[in-house]
N, C-alpha and C positions, 0 to 999 in steps of 0.2 A: 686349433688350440691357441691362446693369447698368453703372450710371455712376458712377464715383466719387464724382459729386455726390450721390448717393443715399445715400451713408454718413456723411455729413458731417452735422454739426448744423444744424437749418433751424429758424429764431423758437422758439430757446430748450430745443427736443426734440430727442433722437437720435433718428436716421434708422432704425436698426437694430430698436427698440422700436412694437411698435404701439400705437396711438394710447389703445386701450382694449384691457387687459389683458385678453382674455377666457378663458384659461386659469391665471386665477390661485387661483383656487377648488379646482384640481385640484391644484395644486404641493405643498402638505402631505402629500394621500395620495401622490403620485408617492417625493415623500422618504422617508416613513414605509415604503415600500413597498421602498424602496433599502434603507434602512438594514436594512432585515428581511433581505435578501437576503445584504444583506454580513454579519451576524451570523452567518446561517445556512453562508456560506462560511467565516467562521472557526471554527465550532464543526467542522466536517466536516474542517478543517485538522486540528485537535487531534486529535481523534480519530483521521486517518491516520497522525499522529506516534506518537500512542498507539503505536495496532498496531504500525508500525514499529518501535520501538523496542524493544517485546515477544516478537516474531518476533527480532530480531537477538538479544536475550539468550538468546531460547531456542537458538537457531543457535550461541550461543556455547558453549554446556554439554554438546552433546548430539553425537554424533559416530558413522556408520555408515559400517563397515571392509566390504567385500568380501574375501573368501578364496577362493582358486582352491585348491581338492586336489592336494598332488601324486601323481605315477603312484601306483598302487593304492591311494590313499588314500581315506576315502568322503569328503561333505561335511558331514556331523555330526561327523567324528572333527577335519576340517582348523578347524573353525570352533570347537572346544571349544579345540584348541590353539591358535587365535588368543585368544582368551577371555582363555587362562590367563597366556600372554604378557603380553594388553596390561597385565592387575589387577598386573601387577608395574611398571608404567609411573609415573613421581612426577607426583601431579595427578590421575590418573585415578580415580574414587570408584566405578566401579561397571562390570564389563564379561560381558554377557552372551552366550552363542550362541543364535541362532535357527534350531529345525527349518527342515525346507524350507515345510513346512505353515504356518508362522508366515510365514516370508519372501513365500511368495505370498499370502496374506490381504492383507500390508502392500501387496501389488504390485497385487493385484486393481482397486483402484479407478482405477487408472490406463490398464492392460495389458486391463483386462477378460477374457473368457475364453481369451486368448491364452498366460494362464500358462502 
């Protein structure tokens, strides 16, 4: 059972302190070992901001439209006239159509052979 009296100052020492520091030999590596740690968390921080921030500009510039065909239309012909629309769009620098052949390469690593 722990006594209040135990925590109390007794002839001049705190209670809480032993009497002979036997762990104090270790407290510098223990620090030095922190401190390495917490550096190594803030470098890892930077770095996910990096990315972050790199992904969201790229998110920001880059933009893929889906085109449905309509009745008798094929999907190369719906998708060159999506193309040609958007290049007329203010802001837009560059708008391409993709084969089917292209669009499932890009889908592949995802879909795997379920293209």
């Amino acid at each position: 059972m722990i006594r209040l009296s135990d925590f109390r100052l007794s002839k001049g020492r705190p209670g809480l302190l032993p009497p002979a520091a036997a762990g104090e030999p270790w407290l510098m590596t223990v620090i030095a070992v922190l401190c390495f740690l917490a550096c190594l968390a803030a470098v890892a921080a930077s770095a996910a901001d990096r990315a972050a921030h790199g992904w969201a500009r790229q998110l920001g510039s880059e933009a893929t439209v889906q085109v449905r065909p309509r009745v008798g239309e094929s999907g190369d012909t719906a998708a060159a006239r999506a193309a040609e629309t958007l290049s007329g769009v203010a802001g837009v620098e560059e708008a391409a159509a993709l084969d089917r052949k292209a669009a499932e390469d890009l889908l592949r690593p995802w879909l795997g052979d379920a293209v």
